[in-house]
PyMOL Python script that loads the backbone (N, CA, C, O; Angstrom):
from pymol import cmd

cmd.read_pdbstr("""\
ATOM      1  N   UNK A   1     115.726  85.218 106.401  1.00  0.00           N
ATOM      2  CA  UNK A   1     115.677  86.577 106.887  1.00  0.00           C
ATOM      3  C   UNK A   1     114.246  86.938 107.277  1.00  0.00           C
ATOM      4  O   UNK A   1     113.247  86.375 106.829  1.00  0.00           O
ATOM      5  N   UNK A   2     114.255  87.840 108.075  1.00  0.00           N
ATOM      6  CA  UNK A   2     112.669  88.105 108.841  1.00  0.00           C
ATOM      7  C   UNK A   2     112.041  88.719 107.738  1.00  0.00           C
ATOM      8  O   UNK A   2     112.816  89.288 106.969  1.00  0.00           O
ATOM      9  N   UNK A   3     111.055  88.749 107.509  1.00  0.00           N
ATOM     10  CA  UNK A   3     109.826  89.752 106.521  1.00  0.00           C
ATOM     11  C   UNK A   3     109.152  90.850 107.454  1.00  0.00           C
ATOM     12  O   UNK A   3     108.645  90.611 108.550  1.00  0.00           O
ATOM     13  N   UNK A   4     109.237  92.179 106.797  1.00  0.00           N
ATOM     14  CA  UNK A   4     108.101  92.954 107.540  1.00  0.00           C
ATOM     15  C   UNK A   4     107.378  93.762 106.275  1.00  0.00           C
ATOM     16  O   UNK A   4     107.794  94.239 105.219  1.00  0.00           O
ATOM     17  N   UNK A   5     106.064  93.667 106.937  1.00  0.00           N
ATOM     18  CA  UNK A   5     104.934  93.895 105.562  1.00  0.00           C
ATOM     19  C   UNK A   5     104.968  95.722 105.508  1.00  0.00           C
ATOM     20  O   UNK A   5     105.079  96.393 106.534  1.00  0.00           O
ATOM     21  N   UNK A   6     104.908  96.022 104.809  1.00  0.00           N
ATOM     22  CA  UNK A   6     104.609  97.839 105.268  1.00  0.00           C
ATOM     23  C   UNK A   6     103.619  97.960 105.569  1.00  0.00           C
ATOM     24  O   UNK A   6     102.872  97.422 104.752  1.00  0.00           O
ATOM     25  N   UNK A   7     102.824  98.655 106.802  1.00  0.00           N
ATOM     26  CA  UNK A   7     101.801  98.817 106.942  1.00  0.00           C
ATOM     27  C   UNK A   7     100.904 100.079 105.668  1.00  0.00           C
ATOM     28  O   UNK A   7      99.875 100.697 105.939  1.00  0.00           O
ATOM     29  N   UNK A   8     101.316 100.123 104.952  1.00  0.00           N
ATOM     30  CA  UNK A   8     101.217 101.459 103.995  1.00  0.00           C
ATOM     31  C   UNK A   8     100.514 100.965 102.698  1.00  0.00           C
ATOM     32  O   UNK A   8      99.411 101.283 102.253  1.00  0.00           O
ATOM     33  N   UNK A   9     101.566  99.990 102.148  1.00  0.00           N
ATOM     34  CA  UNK A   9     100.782  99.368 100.885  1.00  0.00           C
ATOM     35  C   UNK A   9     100.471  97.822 101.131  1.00  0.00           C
ATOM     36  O   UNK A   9      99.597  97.159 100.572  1.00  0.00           O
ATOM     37  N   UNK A  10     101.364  97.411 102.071  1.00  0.00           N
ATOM     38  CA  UNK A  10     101.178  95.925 102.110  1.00  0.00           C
ATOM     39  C   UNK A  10     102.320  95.006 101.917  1.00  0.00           C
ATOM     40  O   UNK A  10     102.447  93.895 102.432  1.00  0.00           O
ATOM     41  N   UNK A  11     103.322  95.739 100.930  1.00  0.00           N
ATOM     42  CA  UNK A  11     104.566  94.588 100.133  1.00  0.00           C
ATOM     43  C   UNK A  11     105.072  94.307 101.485  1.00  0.00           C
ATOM     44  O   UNK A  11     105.024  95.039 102.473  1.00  0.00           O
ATOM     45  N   UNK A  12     105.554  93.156 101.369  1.00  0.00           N
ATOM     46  CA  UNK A  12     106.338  92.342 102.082  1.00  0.00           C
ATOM     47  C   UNK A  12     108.181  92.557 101.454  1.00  0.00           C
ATOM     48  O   UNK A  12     108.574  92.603 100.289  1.00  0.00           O
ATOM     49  N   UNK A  13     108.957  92.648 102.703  1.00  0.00           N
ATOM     50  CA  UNK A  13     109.627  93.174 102.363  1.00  0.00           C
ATOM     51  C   UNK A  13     111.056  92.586 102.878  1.00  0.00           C
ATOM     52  O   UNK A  13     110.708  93.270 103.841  1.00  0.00           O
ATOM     53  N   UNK A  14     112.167  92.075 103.167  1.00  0.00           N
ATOM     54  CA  UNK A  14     113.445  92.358 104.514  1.00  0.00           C
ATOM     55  C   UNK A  14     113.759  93.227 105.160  1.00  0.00           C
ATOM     56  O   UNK A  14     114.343  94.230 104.752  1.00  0.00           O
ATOM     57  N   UNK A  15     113.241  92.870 106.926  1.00  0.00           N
ATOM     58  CA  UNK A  15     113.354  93.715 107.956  1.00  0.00           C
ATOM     59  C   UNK A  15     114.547  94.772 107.471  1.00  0.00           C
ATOM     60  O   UNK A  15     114.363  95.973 107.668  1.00  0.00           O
ATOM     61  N   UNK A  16     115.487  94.418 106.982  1.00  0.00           N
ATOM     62  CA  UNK A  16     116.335  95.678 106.825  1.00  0.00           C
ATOM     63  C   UNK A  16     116.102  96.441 106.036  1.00  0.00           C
ATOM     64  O   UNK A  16     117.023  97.196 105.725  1.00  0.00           O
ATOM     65  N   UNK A  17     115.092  96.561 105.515  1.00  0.00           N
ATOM     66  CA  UNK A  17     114.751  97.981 104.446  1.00  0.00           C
ATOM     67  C   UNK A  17     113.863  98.449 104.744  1.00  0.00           C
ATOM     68  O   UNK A  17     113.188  99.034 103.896  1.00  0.00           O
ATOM     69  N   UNK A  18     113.367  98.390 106.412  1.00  0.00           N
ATOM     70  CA  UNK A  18     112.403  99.328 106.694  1.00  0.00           C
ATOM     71  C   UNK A  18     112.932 100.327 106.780  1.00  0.00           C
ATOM     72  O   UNK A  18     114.145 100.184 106.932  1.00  0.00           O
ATOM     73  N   UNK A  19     112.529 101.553 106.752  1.00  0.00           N
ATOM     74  CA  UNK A  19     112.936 103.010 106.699  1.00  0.00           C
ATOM     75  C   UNK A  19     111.889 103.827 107.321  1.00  0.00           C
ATOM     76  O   UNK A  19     110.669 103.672 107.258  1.00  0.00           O
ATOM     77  N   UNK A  20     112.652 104.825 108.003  1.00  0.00           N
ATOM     78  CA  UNK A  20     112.161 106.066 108.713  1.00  0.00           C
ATOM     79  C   UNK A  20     112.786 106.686 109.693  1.00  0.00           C
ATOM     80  O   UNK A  20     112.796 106.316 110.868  1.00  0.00           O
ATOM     81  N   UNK A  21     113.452 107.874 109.135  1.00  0.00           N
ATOM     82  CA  UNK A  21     113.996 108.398 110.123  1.00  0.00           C
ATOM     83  C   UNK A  21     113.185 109.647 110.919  1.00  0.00           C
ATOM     84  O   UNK A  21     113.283 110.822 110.568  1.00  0.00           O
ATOM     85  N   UNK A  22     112.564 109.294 111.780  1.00  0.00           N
ATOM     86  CA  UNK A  22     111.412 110.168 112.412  1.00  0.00           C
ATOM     87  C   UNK A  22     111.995 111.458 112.777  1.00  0.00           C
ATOM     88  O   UNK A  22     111.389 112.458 112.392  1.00  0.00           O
ATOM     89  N   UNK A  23     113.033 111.601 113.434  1.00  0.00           N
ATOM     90  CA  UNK A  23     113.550 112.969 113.598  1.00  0.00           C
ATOM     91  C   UNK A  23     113.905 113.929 112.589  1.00  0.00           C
ATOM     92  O   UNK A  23     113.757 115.145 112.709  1.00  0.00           O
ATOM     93  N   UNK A  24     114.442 113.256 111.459  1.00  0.00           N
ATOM     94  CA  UNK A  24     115.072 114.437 110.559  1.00  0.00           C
ATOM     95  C   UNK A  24     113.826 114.341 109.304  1.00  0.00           C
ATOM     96  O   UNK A  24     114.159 114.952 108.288  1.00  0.00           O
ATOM     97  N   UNK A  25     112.858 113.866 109.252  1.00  0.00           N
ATOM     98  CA  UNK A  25     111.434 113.706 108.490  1.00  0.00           C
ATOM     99  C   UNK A  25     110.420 114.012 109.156  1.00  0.00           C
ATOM    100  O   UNK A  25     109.439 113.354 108.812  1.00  0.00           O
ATOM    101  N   UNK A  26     110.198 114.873 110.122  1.00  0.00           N
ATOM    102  CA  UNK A  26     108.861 115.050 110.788  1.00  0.00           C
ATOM    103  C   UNK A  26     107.594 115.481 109.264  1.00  0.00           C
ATOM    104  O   UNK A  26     106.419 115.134 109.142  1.00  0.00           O
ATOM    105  N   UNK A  27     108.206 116.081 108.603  1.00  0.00           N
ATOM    106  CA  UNK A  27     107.016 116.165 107.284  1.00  0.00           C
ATOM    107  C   UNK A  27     106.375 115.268 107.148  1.00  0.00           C
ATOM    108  O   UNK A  27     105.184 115.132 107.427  1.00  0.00           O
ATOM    109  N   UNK A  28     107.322 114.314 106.558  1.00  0.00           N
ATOM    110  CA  UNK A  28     106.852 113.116 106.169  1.00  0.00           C
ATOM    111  C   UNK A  28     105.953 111.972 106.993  1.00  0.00           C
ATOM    112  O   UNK A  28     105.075 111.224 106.564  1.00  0.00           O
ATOM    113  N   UNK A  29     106.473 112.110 108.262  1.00  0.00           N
ATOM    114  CA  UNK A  29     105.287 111.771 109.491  1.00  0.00           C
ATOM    115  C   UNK A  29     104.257 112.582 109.354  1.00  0.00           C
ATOM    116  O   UNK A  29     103.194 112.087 108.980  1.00  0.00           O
ATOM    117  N   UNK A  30     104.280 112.994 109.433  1.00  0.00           N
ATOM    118  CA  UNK A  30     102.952 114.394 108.979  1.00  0.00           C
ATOM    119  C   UNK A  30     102.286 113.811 107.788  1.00  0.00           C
ATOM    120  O   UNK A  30     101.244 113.237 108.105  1.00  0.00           O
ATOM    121  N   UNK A  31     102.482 113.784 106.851  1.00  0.00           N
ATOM    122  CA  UNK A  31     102.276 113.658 105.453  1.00  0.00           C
ATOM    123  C   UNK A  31     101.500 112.100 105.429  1.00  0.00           C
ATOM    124  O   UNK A  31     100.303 111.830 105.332  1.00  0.00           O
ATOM    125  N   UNK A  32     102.250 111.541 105.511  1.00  0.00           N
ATOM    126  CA  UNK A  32     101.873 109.930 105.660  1.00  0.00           C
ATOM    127  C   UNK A  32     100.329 109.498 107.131  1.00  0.00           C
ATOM    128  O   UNK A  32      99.393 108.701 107.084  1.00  0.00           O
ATOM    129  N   UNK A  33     100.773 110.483 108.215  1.00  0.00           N
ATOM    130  CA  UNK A  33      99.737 109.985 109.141  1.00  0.00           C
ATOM    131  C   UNK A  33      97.979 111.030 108.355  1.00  0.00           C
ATOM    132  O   UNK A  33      96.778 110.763 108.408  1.00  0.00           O
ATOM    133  N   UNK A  34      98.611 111.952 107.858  1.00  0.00           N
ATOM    134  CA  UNK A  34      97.002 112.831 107.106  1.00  0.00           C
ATOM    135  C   UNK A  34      96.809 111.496 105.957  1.00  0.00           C
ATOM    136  O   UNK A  34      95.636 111.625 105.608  1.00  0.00           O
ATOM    137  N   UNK A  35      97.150 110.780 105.512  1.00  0.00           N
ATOM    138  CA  UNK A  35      96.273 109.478 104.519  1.00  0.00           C
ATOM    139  C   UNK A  35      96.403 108.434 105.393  1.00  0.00           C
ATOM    140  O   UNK A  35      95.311 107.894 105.568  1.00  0.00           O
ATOM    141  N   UNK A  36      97.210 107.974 105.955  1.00  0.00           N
ATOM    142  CA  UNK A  36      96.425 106.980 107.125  1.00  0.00           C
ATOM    143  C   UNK A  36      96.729 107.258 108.804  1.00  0.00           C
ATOM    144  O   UNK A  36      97.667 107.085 109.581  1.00  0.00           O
ATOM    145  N   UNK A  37      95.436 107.760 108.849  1.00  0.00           N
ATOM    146  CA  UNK A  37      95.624 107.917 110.558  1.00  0.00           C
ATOM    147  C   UNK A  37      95.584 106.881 111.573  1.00  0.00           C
ATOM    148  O   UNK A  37      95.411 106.993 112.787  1.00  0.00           O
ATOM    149  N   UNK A  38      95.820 105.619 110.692  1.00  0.00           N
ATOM    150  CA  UNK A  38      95.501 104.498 111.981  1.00  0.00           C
ATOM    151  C   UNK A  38      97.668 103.548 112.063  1.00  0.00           C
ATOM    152  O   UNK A  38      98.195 102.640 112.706  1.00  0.00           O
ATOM    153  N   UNK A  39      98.125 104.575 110.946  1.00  0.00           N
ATOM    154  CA  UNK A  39      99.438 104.399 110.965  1.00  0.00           C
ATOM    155  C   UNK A  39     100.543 104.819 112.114  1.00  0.00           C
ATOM    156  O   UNK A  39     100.638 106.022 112.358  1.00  0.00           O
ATOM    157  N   UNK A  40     101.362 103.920 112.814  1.00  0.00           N
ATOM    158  CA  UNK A  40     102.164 104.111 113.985  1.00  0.00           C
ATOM    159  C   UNK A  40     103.625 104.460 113.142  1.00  0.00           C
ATOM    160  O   UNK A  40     103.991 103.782 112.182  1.00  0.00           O
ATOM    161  N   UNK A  41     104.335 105.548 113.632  1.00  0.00           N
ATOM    162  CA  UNK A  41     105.438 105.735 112.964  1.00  0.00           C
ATOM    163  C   UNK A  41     106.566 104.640 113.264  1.00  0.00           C
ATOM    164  O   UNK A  41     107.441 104.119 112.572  1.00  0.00           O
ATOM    165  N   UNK A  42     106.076 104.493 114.878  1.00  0.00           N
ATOM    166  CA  UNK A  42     107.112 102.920 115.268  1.00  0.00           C
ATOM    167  C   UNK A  42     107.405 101.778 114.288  1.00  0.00           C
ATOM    168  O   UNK A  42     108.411 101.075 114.186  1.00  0.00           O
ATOM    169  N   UNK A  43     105.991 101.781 113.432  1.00  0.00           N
ATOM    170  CA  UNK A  43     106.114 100.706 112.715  1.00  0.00           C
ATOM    171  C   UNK A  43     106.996 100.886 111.485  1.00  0.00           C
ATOM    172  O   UNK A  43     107.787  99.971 111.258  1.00  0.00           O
ATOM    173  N   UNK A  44     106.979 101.865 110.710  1.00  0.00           N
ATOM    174  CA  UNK A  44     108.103 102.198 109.904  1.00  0.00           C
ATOM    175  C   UNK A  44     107.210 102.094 108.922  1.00  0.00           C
ATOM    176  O   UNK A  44     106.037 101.824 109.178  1.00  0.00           O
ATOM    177  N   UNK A  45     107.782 102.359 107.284  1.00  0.00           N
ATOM    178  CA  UNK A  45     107.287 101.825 106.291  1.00  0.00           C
ATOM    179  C   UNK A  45     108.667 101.435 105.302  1.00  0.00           C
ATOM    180  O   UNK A  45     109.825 101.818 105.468  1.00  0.00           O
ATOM    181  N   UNK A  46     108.315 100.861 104.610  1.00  0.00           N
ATOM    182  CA  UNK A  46     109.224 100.260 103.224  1.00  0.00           C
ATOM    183  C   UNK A  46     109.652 101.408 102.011  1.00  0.00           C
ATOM    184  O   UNK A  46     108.949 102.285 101.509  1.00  0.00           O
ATOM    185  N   UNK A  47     111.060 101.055 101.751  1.00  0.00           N
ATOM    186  CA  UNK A  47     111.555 102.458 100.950  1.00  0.00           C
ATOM    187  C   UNK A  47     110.873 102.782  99.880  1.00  0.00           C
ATOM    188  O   UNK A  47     110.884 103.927  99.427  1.00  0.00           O
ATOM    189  N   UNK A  48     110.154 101.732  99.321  1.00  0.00           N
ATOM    190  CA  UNK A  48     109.209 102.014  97.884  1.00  0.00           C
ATOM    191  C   UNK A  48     108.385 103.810  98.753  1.00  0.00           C
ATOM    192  O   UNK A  48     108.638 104.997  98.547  1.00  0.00           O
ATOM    193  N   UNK A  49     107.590 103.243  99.511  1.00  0.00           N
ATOM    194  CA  UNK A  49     106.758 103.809 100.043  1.00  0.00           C
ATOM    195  C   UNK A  49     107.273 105.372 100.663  1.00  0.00           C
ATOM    196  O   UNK A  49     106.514 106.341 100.696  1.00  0.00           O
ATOM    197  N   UNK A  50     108.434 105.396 101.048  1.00  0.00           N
ATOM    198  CA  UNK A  50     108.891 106.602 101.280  1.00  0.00           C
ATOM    199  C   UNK A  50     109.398 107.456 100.736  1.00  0.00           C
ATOM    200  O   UNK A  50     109.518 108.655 100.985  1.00  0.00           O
ATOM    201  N   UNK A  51     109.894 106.488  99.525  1.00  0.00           N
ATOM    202  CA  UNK A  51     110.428 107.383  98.211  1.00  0.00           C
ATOM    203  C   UNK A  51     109.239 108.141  97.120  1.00  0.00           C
ATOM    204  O   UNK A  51     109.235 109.000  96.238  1.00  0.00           O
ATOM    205  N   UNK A  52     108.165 107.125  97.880  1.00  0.00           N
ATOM    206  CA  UNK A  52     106.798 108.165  96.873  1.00  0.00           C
ATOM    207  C   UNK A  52     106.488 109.486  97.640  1.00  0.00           C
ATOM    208  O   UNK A  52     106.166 110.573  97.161  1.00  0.00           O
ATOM    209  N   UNK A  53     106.673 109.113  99.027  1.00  0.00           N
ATOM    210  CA  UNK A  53     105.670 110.504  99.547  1.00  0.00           C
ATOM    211  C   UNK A  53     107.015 111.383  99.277  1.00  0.00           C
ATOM    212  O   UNK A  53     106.656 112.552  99.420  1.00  0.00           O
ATOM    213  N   UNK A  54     108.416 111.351  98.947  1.00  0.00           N
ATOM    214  CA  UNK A  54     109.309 112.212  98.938  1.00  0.00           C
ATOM    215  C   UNK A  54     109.283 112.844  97.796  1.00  0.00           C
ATOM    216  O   UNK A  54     109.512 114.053  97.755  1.00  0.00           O
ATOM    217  N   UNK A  55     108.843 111.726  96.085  1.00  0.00           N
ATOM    218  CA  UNK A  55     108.621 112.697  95.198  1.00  0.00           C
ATOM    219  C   UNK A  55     107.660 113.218  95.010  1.00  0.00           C
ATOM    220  O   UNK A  55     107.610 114.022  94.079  1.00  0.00           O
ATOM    221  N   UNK A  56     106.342 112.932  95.935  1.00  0.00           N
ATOM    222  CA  UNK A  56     105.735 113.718  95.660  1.00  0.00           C
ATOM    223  C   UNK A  56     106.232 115.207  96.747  1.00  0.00           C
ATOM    224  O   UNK A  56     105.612 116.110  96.185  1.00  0.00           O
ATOM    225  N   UNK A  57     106.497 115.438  97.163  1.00  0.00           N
ATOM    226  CA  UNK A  57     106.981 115.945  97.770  1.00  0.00           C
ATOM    227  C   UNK A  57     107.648 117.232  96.940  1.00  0.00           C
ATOM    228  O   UNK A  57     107.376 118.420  97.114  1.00  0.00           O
ATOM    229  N   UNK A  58     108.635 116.638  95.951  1.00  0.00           N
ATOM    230  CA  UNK A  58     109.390 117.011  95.398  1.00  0.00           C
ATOM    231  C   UNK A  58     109.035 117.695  93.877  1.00  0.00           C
ATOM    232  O   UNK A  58     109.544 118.685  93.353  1.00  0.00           O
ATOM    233  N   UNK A  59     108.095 116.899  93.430  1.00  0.00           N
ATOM    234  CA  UNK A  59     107.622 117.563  92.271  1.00  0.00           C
ATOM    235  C   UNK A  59     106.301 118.826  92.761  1.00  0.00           C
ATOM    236  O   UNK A  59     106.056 119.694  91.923  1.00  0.00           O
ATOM    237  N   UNK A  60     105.512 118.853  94.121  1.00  0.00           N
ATOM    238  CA  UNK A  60     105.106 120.049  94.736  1.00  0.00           C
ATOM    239  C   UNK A  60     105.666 121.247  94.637  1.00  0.00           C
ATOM    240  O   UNK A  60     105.146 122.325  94.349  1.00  0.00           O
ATOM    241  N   UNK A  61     107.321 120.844  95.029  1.00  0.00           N
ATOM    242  CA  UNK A  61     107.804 122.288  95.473  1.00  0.00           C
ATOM    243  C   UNK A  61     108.654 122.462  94.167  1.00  0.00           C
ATOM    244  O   UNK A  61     109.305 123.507  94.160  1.00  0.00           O
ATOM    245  N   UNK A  62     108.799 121.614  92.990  1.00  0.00           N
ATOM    246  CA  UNK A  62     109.328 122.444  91.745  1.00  0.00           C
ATOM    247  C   UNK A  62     108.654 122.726  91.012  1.00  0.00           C
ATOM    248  O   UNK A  62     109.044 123.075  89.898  1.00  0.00           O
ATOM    249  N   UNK A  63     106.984 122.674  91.454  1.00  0.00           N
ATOM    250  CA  UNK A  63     105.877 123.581  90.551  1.00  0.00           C
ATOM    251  C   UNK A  63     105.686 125.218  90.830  1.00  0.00           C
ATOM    252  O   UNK A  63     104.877 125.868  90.167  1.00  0.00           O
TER     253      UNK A  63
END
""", "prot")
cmd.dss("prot")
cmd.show_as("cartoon", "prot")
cmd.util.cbc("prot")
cmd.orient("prot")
């Protein structure tokens, strides 16, 4: 199976668990390009990685 690395942390991963759904997450494009601005959303990132910026996300707005 193909490998794609996340450009985010690095893990290496199976092409099928890249994740990003750019339309219904514009936050999170947002969110992710303010800590790395040299990040392409084309490229996607890995669910580890999206599930962090979501709790953080999440524990923000239940403070």
């Amino acid at each position: 199976m193909p490998s794609y690395t996340c450009p985010l942390c690095g893990n290496a991963i199976q092409e099928e668990f890249r994740t990003l759904h750019e339309d219904a997450e514009q936050w999170l494009i947002n969110r992710i390009k303010r800590q790395h601005p040299e990040w392409v959303s084309a490229d996607g990132a890995c669910s580890p990685c999206i599930e962090a910026y979501k709790a953080k996300r999440e524990a923000r707005d239940s403070s």
